[in-house]
C-alpha positions as CSV (number, residue, x, y, z in Angstrom):
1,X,90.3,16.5,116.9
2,X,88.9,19.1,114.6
3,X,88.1,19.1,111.3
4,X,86.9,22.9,109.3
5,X,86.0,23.7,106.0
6,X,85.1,27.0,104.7
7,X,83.9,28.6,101.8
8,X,83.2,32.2,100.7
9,X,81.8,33.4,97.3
10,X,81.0,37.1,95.9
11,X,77.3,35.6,95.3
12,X,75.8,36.7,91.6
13,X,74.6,40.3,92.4
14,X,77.4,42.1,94.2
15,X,80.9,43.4,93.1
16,X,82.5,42.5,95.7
17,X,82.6,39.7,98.7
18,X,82.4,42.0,101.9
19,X,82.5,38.8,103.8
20,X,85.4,37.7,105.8
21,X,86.7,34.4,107.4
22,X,89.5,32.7,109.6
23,X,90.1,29.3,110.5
24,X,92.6,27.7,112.4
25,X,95.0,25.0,111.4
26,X,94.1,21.8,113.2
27,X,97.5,21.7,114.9
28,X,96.9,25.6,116.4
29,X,97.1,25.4,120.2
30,X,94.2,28.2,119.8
31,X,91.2,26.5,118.1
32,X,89.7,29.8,116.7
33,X,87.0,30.5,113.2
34,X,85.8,33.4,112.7
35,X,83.1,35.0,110.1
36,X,82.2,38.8,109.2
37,X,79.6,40.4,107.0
38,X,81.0,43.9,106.5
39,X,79.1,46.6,105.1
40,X,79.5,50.4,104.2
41,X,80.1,52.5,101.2
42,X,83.0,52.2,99.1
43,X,85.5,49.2,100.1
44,X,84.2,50.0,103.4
45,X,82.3,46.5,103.6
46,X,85.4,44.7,102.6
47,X,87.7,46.8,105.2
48,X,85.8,46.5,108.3
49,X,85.6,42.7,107.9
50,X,88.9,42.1,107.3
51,X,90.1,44.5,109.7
52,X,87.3,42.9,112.4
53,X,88.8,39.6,112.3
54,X,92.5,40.5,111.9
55,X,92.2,42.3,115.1
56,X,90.2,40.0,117.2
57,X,92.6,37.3,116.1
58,X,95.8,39.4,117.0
59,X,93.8,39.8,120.6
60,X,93.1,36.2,121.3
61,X,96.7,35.0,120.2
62,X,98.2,37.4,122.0
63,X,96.4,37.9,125.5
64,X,95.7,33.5,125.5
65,X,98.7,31.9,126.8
66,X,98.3,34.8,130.1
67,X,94.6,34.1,131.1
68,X,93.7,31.5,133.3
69,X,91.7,28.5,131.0
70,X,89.1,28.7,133.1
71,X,85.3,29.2,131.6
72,X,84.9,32.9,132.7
73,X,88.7,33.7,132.1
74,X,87.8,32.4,128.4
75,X,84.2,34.2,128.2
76,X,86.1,37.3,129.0
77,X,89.0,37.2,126.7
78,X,86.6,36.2,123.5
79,X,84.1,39.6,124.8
80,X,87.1,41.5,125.0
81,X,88.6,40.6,121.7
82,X,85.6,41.6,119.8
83,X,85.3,45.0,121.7
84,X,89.0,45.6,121.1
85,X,87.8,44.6,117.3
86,X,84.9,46.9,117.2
87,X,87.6,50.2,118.6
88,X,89.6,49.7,115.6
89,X,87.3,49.3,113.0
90,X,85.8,52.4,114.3
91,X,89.0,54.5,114.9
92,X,89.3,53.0,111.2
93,X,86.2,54.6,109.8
94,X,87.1,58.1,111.8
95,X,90.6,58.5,109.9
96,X,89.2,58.8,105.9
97,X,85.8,60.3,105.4
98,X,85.2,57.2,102.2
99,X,84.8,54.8,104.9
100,X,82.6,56.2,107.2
101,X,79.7,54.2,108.5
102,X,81.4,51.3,107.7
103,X,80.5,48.1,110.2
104,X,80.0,44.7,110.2
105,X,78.9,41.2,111.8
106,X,81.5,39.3,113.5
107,X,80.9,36.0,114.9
108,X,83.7,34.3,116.9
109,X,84.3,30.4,118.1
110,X,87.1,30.0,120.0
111,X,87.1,26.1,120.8
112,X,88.4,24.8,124.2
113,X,88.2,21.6,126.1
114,X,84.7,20.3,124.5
115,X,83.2,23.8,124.7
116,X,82.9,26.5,122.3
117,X,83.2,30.3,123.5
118,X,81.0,32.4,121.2
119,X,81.4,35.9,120.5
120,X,78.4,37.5,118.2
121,X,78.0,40.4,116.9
122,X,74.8,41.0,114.0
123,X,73.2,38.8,111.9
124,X,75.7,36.6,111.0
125,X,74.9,33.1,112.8
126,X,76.5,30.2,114.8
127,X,74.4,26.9,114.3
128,X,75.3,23.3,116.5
129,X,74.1,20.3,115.1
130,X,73.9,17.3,117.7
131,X,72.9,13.8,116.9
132,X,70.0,14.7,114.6
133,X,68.9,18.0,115.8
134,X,70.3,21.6,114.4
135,X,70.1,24.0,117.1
136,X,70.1,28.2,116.3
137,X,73.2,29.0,119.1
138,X,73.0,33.2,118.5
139,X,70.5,35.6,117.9
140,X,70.1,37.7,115.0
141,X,70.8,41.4,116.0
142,X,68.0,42.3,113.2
143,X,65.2,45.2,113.7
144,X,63.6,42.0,112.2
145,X,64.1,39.5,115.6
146,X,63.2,42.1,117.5
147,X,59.8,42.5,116.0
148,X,59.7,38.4,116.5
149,X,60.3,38.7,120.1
150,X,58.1,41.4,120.7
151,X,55.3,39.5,119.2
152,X,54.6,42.1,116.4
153,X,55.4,39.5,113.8
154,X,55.2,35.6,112.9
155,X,59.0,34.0,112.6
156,X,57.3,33.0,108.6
157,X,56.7,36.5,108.2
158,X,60.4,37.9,109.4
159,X,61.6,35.5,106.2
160,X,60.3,38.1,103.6
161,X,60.4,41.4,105.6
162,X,61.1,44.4,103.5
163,X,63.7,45.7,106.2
164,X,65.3,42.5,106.7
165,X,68.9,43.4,106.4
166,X,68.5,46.2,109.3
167,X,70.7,45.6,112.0
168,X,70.4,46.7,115.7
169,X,73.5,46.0,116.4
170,X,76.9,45.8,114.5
171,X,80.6,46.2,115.0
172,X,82.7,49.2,114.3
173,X,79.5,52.1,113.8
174,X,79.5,53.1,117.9
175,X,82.5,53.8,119.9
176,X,81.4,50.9,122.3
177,X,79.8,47.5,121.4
178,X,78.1,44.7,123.8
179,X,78.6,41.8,122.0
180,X,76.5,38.4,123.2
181,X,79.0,36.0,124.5
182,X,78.2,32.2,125.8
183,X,79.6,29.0,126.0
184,X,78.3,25.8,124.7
185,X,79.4,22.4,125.0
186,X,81.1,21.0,122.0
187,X,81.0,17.1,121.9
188,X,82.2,14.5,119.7
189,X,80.6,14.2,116.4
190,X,79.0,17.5,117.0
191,X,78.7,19.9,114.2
192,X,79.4,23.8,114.2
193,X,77.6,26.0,110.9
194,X,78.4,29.3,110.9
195,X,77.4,31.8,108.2
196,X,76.5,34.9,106.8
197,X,73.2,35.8,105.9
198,X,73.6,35.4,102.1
199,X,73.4,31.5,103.1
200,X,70.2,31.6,105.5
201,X,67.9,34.3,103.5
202,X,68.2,31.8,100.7
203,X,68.5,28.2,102.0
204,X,66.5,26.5,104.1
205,X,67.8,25.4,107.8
206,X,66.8,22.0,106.7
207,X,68.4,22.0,104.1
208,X,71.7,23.4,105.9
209,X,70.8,20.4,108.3
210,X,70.8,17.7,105.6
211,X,74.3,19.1,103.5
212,X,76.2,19.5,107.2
213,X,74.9,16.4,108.4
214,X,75.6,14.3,105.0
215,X,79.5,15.6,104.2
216,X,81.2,18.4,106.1
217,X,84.2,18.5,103.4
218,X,81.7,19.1,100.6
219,X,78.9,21.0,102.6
220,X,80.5,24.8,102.2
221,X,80.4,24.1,98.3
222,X,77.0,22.7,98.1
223,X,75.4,25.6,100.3
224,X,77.0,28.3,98.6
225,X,75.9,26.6,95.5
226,X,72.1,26.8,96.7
227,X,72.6,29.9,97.6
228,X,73.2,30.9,94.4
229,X,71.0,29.2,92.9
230,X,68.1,30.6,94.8
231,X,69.3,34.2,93.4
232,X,72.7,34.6,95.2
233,X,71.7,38.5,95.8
234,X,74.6,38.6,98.4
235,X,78.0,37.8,99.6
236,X,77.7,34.1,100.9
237,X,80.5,32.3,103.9
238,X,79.8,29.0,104.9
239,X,82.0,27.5,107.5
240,X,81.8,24.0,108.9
241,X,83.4,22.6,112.0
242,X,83.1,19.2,113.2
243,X,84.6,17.4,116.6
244,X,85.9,14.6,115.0
């Protein structure tokens, strides 16, 4: 059985929460949670997330019950739904000249049988916590990561890089996206984290560890709180999932 909690808050800088979230009800045949960081100028943020998930969802509900529930049929269908999501969001920001540019993360768990089917798209990030190890599942489409793989700059000095927020990659600003899509096993008593970046520039994956690891009910509250805390200079979604 599943158990989720979620929380999202506006953060104490910006107007408004461009962040966006889904969970399933525990009795969903369709074991779905989903998390997007939208961005752009005027609403635009707030649109494309929105619009990112209600489309993926729609995708996965509707094209499940046909495929086969077999690991690649499942890979496919969750790649698929988030580049069906990234066509609309950009048909979206074609039709009224305010929104264009708009994007945003998505990050998608669609949990099946013990695994979980990732979808990623951005920054945003999936964590796993087994037994007493927390385990970074996605990487960060960040100019930032990329100077960390190339070997250009320490991971401690990616924490405080001035272009930080840059993404490589994001859903919604191309006509086409590749989004990163993998499955993981998802055992008992293992936890899912998955967030926006207004959590992890400000807390500590330690401390996301220890709140996760201590109280999954209460753990979205407490982060957020931190978050906030520490300067809350952006929208902030915590979402925790455990396999009860």
């Amino acid at each position: 059985m599943i158990k989720a909690y979620a929380k999202s808050d506006v953060g104490k800088v910006r107007e408004i929460n461009e962040d966006s979230f889904y969970i399933s009800d525990s009795l969903d045949e369709v074991q779905l949670y989903m998390l997007a960081d939208g961005m752009g100028g005027y609403k635009g943020g707030e649109i494309a997330s929105k619009l990112a998930i209600q489309s993926a969802k729609n995708y996965i509900e509707n094209n499940f019950k046909q495929i086969e529930k077999d690991k690649d049929s499942i890979i496919q269908l969750v790649g698929s739904s988030v580049e069906y999501a990234n066509m609309i969001v950009y048909e979206k920001s074609k039709e009224n000249k305010e929104l264009e540019g708009m994007g945003t993360t998505l990050d998608i768990c669609l949990i099946y049988n013990n695994k979980v089917f990732i979808g990623h798209v951005g920054d945003s990030r999936v964590y796993r916590i087994r037994k007493d190890f927390l385990r970074k599942l996605t990487q960060d489409h960040s100019y930032v990561q990329k100077l960390v793989k190339d070997g250009t700059i320490t991971k401690e000095e990616a924490v405080h890089h001035p272009q930080k927020n840059m993404l490589m990659k994001a859903l919604g600003c191309n006509a086409f996206v590749e989004p990163d899509v993998m499955v993981k096993g998802f055992l008992k008593d293992d936890i899912l984290i998955m967030n926006s970046d207004g959590l992890t520039n400000l807390v500590s994956q330690e401390e996301i560890f220890e709140e996760a690891k201590k109280d999954i009910e209460q753990a979205p509250k407490e982060l957020v709180r931190k978050a906030n805390e520490n300067g809350g200079y952006d929208n902030i979604t915590v979402i925790v999932i455990k396999n009860i």
